[in-house]
Jmol script that loads the backbone (N, CA, C; Angstrom):
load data "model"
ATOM      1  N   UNK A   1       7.889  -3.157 -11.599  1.00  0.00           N
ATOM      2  CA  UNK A   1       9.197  -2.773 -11.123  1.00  0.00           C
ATOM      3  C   UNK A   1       9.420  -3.481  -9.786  1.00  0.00           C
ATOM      4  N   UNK A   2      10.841  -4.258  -9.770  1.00  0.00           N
ATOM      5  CA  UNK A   2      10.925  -4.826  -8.484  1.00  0.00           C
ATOM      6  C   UNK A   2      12.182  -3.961  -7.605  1.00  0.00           C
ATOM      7  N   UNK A   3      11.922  -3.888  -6.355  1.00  0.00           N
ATOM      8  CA  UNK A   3      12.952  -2.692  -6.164  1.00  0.00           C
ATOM      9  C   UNK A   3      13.152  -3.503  -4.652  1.00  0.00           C
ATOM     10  N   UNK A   4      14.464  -3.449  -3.589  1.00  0.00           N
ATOM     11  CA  UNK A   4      14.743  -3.958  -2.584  1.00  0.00           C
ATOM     12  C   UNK A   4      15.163  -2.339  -1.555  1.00  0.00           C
ATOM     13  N   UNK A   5      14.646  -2.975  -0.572  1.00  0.00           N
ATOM     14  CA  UNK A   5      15.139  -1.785   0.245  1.00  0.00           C
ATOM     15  C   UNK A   5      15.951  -2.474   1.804  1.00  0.00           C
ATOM     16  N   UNK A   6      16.523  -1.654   2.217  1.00  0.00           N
ATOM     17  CA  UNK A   6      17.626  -1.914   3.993  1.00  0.00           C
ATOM     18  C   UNK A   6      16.597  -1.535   4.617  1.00  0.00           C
ATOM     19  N   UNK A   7      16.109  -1.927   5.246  1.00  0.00           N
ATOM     20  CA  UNK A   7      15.104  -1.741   6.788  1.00  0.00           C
ATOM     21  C   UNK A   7      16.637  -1.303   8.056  1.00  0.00           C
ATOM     22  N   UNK A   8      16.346  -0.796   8.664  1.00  0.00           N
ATOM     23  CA  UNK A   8      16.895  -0.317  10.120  1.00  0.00           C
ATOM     24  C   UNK A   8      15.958  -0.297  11.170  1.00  0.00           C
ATOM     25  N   UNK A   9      16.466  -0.937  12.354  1.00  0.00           N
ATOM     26  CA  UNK A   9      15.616  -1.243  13.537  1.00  0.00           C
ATOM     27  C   UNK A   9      14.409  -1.937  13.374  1.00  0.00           C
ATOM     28  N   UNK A  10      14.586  -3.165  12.281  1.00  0.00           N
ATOM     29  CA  UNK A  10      13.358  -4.296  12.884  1.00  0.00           C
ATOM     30  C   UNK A  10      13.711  -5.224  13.638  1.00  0.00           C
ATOM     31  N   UNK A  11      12.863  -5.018  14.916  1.00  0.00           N
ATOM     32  CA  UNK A  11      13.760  -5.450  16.443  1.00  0.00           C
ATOM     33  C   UNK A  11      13.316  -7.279  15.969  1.00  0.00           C
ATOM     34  N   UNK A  12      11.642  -7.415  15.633  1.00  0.00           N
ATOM     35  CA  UNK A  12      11.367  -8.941  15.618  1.00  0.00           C
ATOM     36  C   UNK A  12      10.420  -9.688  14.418  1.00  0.00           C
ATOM     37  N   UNK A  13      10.607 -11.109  14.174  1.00  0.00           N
ATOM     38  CA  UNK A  13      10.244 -11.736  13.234  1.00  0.00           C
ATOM     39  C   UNK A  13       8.816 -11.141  13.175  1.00  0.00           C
ATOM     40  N   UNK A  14       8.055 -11.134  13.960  1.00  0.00           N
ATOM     41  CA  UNK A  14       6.598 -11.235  14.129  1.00  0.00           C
ATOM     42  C   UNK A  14       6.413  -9.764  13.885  1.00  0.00           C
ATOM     43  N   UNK A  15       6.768  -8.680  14.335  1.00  0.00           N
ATOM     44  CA  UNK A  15       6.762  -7.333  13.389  1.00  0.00           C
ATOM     45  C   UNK A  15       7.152  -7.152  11.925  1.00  0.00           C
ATOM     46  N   UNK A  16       8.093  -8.264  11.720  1.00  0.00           N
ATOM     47  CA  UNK A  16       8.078  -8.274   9.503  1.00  0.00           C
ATOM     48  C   UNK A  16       7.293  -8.955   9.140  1.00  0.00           C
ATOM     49  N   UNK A  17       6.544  -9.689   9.972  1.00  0.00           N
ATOM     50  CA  UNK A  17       5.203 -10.764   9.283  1.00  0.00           C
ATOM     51  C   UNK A  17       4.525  -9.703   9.248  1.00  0.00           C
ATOM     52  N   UNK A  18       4.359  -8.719   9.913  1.00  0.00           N
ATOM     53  CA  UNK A  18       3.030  -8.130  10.197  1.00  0.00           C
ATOM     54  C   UNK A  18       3.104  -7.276   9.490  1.00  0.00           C
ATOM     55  N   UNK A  19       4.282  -6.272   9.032  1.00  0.00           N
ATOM     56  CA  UNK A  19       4.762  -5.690   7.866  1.00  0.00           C
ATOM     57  C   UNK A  19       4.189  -5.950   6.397  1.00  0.00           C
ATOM     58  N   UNK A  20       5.072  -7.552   6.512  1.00  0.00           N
ATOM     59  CA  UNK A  20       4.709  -7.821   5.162  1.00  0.00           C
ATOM     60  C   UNK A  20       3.405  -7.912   4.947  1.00  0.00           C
ATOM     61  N   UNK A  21       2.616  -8.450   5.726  1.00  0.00           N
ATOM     62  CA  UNK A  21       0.897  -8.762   5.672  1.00  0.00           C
ATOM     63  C   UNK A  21       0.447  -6.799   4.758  1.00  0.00           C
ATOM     64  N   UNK A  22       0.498  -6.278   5.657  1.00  0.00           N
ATOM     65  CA  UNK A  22       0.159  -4.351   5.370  1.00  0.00           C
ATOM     66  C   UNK A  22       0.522  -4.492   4.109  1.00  0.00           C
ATOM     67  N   UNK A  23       1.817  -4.422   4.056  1.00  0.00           N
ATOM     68  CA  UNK A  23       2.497  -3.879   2.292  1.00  0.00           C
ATOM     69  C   UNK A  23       1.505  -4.414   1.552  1.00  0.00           C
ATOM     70  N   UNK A  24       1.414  -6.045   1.741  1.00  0.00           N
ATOM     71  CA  UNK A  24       0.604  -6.859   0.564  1.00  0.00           C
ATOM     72  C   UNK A  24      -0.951  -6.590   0.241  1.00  0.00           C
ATOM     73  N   UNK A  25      -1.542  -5.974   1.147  1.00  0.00           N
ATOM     74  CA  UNK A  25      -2.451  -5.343   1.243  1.00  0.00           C
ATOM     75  C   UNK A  25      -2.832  -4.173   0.516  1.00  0.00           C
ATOM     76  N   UNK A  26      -1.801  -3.411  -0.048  1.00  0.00           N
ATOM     77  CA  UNK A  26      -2.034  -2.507  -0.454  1.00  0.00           C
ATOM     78  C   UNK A  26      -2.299  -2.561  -2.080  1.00  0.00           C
ATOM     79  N   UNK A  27      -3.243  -0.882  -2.799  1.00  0.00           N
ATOM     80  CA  UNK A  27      -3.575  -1.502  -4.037  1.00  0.00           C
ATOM     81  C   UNK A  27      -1.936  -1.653  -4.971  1.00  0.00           C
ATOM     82  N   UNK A  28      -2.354  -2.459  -5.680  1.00  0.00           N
ATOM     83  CA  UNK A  28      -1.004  -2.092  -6.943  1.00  0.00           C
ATOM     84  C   UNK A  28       0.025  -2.916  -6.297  1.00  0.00           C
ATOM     85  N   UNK A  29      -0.034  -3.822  -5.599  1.00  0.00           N
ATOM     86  CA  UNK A  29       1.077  -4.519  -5.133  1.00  0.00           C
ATOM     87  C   UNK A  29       0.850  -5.752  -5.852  1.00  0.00           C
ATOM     88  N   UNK A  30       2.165  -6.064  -6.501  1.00  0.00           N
ATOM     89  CA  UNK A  30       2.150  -7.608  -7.180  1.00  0.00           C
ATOM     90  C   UNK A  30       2.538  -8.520  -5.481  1.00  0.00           C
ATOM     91  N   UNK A  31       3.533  -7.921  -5.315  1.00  0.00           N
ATOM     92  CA  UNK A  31       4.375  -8.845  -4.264  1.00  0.00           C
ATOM     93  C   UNK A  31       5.286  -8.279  -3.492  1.00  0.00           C
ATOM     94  N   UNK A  32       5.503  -8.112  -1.997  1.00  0.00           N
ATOM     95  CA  UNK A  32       6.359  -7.809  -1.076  1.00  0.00           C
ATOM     96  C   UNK A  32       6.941  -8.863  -0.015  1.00  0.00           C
ATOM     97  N   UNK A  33       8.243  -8.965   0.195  1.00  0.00           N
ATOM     98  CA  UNK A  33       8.697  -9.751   1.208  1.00  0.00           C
ATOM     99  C   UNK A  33       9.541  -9.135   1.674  1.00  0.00           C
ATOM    100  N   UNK A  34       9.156  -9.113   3.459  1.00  0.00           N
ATOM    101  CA  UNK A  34      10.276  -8.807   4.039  1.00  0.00           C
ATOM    102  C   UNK A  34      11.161 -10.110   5.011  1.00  0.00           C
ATOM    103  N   UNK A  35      12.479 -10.013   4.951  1.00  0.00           N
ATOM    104  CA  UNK A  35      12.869 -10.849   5.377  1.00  0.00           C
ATOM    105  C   UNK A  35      13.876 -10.359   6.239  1.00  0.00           C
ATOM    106  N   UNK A  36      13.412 -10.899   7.974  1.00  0.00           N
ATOM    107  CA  UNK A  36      13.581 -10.359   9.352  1.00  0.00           C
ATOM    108  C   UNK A  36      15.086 -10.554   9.307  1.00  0.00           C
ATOM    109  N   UNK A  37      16.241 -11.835   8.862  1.00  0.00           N
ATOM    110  CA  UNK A  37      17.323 -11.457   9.013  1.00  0.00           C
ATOM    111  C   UNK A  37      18.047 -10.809   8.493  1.00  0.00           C
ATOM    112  N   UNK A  38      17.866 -10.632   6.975  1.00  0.00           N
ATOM    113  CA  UNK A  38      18.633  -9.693   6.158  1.00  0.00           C
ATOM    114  C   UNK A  38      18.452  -8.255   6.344  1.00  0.00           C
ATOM    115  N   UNK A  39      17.097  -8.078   7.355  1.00  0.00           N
ATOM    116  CA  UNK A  39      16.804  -6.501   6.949  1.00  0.00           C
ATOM    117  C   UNK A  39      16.416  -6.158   5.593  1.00  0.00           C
ATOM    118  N   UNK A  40      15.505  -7.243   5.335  1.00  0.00           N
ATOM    119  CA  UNK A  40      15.374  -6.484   3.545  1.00  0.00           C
ATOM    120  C   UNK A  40      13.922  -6.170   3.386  1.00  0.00           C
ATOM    121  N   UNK A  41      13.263  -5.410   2.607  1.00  0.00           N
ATOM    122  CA  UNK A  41      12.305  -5.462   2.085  1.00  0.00           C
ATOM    123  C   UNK A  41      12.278  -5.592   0.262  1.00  0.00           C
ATOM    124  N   UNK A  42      11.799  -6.609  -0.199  1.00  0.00           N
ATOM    125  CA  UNK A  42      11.626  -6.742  -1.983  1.00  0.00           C
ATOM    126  C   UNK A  42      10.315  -6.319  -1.890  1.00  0.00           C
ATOM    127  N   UNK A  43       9.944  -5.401  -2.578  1.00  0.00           N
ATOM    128  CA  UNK A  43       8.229  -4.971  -3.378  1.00  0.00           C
ATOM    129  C   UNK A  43       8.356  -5.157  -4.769  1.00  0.00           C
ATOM    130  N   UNK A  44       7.330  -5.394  -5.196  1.00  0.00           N
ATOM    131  CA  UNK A  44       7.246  -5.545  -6.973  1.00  0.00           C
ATOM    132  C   UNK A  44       5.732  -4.948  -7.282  1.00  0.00           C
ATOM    133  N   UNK A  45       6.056  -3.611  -8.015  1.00  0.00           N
ATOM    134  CA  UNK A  45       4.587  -3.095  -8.111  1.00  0.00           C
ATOM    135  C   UNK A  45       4.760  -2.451  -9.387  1.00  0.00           C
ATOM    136  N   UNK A  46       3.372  -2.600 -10.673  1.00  0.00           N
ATOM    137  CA  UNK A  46       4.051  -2.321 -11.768  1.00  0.00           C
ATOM    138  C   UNK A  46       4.266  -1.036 -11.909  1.00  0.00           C
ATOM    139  N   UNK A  47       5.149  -0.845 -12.897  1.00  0.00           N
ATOM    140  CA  UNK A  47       6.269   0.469 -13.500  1.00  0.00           C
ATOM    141  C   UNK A  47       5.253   1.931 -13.057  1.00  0.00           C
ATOM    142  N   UNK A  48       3.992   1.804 -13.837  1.00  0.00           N
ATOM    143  CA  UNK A  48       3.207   3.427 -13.330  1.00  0.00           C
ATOM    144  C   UNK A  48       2.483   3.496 -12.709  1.00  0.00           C
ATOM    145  N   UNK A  49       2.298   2.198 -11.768  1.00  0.00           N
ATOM    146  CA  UNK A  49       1.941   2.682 -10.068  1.00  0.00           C
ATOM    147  C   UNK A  49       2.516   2.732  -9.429  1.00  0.00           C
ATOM    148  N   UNK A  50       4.191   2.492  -9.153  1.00  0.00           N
ATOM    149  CA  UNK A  50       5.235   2.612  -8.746  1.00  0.00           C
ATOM    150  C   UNK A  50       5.186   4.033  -7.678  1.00  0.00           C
ATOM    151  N   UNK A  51       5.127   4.912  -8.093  1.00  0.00           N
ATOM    152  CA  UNK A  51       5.520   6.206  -7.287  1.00  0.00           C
ATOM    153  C   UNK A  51       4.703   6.775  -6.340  1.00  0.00           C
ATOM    154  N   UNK A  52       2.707   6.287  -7.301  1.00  0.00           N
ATOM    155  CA  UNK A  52       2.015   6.815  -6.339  1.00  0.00           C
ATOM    156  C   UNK A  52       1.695   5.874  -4.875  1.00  0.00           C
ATOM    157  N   UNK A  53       2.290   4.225  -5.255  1.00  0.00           N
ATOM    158  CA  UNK A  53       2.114   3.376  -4.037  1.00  0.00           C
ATOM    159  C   UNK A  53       2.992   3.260  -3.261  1.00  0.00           C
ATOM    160  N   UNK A  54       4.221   3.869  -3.679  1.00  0.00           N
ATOM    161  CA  UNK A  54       5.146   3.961  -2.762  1.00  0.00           C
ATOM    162  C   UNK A  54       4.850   4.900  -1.150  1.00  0.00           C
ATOM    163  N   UNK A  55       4.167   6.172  -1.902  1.00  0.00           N
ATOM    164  CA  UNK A  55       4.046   7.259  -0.870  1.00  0.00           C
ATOM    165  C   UNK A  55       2.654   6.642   0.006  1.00  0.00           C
ATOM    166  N   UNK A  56       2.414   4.941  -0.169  1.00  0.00           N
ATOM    167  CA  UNK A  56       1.346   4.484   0.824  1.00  0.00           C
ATOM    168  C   UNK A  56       2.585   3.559   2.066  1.00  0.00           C
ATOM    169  N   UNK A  57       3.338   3.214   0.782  1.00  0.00           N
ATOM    170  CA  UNK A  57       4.267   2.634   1.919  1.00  0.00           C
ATOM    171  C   UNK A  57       4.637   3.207   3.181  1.00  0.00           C
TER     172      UNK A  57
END
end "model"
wireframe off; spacefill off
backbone 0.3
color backbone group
């Protein structure tokens, strides 16, 4: 499941690198990017680990 989320108050580039580094880190993650100007975060983690890796986010 790929799902996008609005970030609020990421003040700098080097805090969404460091973001994204964590997320990707985690188990059950295919892929996360956050991208510092849009305010976005994309995760892609499959369908029935979805809920329990979220609540690591």
């Amino acid at each position: 499941m790929k799902k996008t989320f609005k970030l609020e108050e990421l003040d700098c580039a080097n805090c969404a690198a460091k973001m994204e580094r964590a997320i990707n880190e985690l188990p059950d993650v295919t892929s996360a990017t956050v991208n510092f100007m849009a305010q976005k975060l994309v995760i892609e983690i499959p369908d029935e680990k979805f809920d329990a890796t979220m609540k690591l986010v």
